[in-house]
N, CA, C and O atoms as a MOPAC input file, in Angstrom:
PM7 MOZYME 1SCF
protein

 N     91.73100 1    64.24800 1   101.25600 1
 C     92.24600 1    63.62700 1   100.06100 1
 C     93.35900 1    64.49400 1    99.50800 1
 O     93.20800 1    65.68200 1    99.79400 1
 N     94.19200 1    64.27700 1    98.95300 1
 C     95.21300 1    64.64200 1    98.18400 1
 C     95.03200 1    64.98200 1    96.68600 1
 O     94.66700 1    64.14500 1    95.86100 1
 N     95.26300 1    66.04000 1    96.44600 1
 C     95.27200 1    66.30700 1    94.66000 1
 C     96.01600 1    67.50100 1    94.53300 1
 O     96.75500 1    68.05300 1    95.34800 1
 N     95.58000 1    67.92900 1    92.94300 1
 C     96.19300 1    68.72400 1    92.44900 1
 C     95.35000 1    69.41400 1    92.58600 1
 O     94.24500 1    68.88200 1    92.69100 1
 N     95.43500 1    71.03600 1    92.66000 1
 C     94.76500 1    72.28400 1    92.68000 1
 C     94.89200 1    73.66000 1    91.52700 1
 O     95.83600 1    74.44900 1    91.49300 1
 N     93.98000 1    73.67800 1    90.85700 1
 C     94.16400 1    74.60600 1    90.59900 1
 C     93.57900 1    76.00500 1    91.11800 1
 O     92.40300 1    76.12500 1    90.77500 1
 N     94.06300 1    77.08300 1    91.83900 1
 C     93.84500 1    78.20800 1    92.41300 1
 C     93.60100 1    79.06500 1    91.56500 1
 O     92.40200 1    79.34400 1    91.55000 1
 N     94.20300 1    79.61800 1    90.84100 1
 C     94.16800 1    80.65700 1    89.68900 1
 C     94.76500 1    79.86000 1    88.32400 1
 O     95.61700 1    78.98700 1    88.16100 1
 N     94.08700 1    80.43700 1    87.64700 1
 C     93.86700 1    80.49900 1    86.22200 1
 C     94.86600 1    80.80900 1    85.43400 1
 O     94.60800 1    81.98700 1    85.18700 1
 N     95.87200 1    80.54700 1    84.84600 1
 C     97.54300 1    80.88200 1    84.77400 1
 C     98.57000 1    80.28600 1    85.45800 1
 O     99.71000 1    80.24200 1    84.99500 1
 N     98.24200 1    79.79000 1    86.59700 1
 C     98.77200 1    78.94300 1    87.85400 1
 C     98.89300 1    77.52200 1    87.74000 1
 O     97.92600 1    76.76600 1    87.64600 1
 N    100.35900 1    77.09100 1    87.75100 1
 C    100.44300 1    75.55100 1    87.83200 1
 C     99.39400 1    75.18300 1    89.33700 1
 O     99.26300 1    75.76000 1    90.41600 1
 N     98.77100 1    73.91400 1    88.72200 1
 C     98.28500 1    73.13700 1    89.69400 1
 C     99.17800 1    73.16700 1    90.56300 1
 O    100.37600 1    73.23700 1    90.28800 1
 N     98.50700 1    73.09800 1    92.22500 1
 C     99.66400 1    72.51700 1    93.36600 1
 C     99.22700 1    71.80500 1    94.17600 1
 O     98.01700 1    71.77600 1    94.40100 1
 N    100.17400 1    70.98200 1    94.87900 1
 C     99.41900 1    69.82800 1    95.29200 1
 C     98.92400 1    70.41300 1    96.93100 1
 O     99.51300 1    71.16800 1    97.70400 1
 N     97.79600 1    69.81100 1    97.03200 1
 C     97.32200 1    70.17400 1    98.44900 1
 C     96.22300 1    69.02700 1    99.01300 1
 O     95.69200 1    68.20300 1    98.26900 1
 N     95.95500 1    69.13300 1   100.60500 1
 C     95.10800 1    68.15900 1   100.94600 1
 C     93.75600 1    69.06200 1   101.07800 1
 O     93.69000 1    70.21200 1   101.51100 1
 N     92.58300 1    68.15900 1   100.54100 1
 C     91.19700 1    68.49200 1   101.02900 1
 C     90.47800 1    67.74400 1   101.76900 1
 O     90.72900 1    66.60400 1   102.16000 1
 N     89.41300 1    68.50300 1   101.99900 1
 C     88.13200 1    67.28900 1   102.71200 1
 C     87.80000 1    66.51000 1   102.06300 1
 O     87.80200 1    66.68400 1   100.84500 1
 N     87.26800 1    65.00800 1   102.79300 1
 C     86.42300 1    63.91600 1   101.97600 1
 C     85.80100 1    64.22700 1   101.09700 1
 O     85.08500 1    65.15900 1   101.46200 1
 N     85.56300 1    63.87700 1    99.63700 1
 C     84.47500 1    63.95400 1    99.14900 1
 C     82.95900 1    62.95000 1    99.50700 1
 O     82.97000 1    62.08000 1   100.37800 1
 N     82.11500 1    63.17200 1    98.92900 1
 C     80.65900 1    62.98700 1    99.51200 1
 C     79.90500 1    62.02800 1    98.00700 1
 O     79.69200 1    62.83700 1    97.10400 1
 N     79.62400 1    61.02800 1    97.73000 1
 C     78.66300 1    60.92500 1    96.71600 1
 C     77.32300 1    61.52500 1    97.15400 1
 O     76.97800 1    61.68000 1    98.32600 1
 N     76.43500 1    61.92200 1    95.79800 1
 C     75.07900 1    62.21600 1    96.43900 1
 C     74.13100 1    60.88400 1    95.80100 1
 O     74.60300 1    59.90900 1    95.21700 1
 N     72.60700 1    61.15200 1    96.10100 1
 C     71.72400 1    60.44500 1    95.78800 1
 C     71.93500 1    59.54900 1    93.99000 1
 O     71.66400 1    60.32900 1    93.07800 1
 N     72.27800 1    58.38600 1    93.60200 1
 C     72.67000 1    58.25400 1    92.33800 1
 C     73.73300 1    57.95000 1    91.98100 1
 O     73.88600 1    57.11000 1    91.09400 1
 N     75.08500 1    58.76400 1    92.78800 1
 C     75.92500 1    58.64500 1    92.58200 1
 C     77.27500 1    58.04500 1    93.05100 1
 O     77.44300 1    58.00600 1    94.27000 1
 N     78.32000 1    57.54400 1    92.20000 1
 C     79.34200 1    56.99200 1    93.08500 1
 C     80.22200 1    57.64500 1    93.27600 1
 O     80.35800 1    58.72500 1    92.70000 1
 N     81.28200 1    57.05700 1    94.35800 1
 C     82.18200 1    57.60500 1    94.88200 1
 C     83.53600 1    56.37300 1    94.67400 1
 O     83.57600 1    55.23600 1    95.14500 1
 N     84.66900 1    57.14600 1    93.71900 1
 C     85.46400 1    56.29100 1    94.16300 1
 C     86.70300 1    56.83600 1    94.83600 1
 O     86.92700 1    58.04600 1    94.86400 1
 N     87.68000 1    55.74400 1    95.49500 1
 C     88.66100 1    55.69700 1    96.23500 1
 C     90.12800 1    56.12100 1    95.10900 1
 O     91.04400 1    55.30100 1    95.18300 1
 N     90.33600 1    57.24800 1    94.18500 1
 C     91.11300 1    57.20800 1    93.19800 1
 C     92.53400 1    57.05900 1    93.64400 1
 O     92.77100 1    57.80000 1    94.59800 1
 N     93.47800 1    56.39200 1    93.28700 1
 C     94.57600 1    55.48200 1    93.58300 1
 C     95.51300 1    56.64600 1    92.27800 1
 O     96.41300 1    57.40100 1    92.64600 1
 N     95.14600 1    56.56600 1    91.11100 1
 C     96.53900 1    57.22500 1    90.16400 1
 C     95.44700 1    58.07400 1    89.65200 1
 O     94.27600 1    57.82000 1    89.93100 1
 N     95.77800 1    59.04100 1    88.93500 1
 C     94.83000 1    60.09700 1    88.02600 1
 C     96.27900 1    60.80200 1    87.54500 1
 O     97.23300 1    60.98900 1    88.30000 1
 N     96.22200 1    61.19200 1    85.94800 1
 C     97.01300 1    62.11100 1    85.39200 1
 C     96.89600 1    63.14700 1    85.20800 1
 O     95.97000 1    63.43700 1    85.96500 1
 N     97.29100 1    64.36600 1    84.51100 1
 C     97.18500 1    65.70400 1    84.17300 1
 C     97.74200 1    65.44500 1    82.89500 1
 O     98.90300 1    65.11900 1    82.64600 1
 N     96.72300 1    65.63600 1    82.04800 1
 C     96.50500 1    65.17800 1    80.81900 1
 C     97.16600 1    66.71400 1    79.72900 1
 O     97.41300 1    67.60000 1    80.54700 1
 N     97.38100 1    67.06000 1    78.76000 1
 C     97.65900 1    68.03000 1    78.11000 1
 C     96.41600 1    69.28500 1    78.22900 1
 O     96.55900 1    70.50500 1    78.31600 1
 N     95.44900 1    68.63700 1    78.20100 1
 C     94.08800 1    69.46400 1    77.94500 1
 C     94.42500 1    70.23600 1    79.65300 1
 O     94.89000 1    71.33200 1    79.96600 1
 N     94.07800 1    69.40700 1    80.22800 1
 C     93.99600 1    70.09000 1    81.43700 1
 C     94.91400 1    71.09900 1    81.86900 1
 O     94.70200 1    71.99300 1    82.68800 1
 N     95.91300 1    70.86500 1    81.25400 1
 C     97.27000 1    71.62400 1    81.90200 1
 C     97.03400 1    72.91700 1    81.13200 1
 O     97.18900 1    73.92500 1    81.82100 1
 N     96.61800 1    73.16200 1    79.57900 1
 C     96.02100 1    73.96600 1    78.88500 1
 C     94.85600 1    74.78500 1    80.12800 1
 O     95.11300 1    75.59200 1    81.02100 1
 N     94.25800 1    74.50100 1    79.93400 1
 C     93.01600 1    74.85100 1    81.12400 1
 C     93.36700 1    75.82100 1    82.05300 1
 O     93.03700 1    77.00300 1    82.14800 1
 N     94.29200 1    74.92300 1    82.90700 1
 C     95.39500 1    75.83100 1    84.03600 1
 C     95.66900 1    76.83500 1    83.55600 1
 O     95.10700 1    77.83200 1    84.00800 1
 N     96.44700 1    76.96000 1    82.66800 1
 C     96.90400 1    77.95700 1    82.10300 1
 C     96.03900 1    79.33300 1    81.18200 1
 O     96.49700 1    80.40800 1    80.79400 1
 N     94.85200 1    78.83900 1    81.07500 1
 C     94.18600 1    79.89900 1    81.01200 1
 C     94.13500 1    80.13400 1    78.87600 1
 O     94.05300 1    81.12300 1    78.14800 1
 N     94.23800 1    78.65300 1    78.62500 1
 C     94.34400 1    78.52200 1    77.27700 1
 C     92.81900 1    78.15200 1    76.46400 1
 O     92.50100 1    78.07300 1    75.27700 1
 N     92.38800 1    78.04900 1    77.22600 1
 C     91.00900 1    76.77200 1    77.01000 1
 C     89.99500 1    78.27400 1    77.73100 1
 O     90.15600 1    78.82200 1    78.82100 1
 N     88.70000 1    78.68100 1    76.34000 1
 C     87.84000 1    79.34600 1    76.78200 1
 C     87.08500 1    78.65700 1    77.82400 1
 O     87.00300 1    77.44600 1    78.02700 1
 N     86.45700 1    79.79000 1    78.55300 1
 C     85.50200 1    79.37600 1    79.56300 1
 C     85.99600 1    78.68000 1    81.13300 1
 O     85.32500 1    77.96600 1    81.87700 1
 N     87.11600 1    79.07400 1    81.27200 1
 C     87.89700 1    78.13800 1    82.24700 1
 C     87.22700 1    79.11000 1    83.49900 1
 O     86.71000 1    80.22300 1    83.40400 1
 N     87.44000 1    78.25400 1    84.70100 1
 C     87.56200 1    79.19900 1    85.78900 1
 C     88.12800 1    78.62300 1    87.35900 1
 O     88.12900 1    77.43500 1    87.67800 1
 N     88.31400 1    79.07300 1    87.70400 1
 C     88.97100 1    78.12900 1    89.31500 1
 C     88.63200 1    79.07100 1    90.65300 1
 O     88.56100 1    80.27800 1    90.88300 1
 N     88.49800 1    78.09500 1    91.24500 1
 C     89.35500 1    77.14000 1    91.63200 1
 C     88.48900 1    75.31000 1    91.10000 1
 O     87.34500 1    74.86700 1    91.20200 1
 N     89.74300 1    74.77800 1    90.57300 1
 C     89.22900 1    73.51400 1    90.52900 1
 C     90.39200 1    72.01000 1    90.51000 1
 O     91.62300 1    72.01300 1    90.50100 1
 N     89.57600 1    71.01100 1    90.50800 1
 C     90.83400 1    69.68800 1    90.80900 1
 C     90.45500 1    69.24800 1    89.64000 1
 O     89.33800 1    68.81900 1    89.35100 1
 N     91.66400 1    69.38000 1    88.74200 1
 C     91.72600 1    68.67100 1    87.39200 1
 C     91.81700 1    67.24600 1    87.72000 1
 O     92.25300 1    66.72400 1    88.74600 1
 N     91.15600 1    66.52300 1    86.29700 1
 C     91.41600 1    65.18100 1    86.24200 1
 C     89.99800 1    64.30700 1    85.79100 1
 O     88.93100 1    64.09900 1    86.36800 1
 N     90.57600 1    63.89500 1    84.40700 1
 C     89.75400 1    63.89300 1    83.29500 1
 C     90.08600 1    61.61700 1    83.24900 1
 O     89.44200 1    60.81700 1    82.57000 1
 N     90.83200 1    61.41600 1    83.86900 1
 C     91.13600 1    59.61200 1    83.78700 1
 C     92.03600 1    59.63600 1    85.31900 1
 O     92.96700 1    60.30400 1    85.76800 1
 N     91.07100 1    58.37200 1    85.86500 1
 C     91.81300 1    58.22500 1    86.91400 1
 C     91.69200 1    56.47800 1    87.16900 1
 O     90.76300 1    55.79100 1    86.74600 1
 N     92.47500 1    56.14100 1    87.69600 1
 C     91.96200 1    54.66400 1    88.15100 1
 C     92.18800 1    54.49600 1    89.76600 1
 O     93.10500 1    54.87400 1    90.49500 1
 N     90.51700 1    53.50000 1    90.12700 1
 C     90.70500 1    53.64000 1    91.85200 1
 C     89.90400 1    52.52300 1    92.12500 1
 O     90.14900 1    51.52400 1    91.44800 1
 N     88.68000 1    52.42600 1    93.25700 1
 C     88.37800 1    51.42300 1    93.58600 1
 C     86.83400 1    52.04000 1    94.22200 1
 O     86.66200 1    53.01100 1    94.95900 1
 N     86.00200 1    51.26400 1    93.74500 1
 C     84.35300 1    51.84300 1    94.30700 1
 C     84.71500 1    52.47100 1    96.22500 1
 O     85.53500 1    52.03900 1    97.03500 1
 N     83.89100 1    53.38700 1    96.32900 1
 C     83.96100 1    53.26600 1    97.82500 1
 C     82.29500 1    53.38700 1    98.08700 1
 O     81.70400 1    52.92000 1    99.06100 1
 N     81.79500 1    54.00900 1    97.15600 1
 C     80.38100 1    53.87100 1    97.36600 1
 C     79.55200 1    54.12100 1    95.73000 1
 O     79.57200 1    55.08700 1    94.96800 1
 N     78.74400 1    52.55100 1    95.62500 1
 C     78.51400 1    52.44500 1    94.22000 1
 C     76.40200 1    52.30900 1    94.74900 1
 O     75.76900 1    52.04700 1    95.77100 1
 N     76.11900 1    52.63700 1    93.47100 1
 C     74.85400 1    53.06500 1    93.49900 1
 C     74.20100 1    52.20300 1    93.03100 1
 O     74.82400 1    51.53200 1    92.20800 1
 N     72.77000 1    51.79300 1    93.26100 1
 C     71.84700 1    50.68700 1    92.75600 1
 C     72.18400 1    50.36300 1    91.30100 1
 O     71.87100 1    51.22200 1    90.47600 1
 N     72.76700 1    49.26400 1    90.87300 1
 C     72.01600 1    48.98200 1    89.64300 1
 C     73.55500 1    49.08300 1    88.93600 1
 O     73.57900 1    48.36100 1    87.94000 1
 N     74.58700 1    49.63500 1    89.12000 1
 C     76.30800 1    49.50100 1    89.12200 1
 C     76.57300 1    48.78100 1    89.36800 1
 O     77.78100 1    48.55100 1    89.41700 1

């Protein structure tokens, strides 16, 4: 999959490819199509926002398409 990365903590996100993600027992999985980098997050990156830590893939609103939805969804 494709996203944004954050590596270090101070560090603009960069874009890179990862492995599939996985839903587990419960949970869904979707196929995300657009997702933004919202102000908060970019804060975060930057090491503005207590408690931060990375490595991680920001992204707080995204819009996509079920790829695997769970009983009762």
């Amino acid at each position: 999959m494709r996203a944004a990365h954050v590596i270090q903590i101070g560090a603009p996100p960069q874009p890179v490819v990862l492995g599939e993600p996985s839903a587990g027992k419960g949970e869904a999985l979707i196929a995300v199509t657009s997702a933004a980098l919202n102000p908060v997050e970019l804060r975060v990156a930057a090491g503005r926002m207590p408690g931060a830590s990375a490595p991680y893939v920001p992204g707080l609103e995204g819009v996509g398409r079920w790829r695997k939805r769970p009983r009762g969804l």
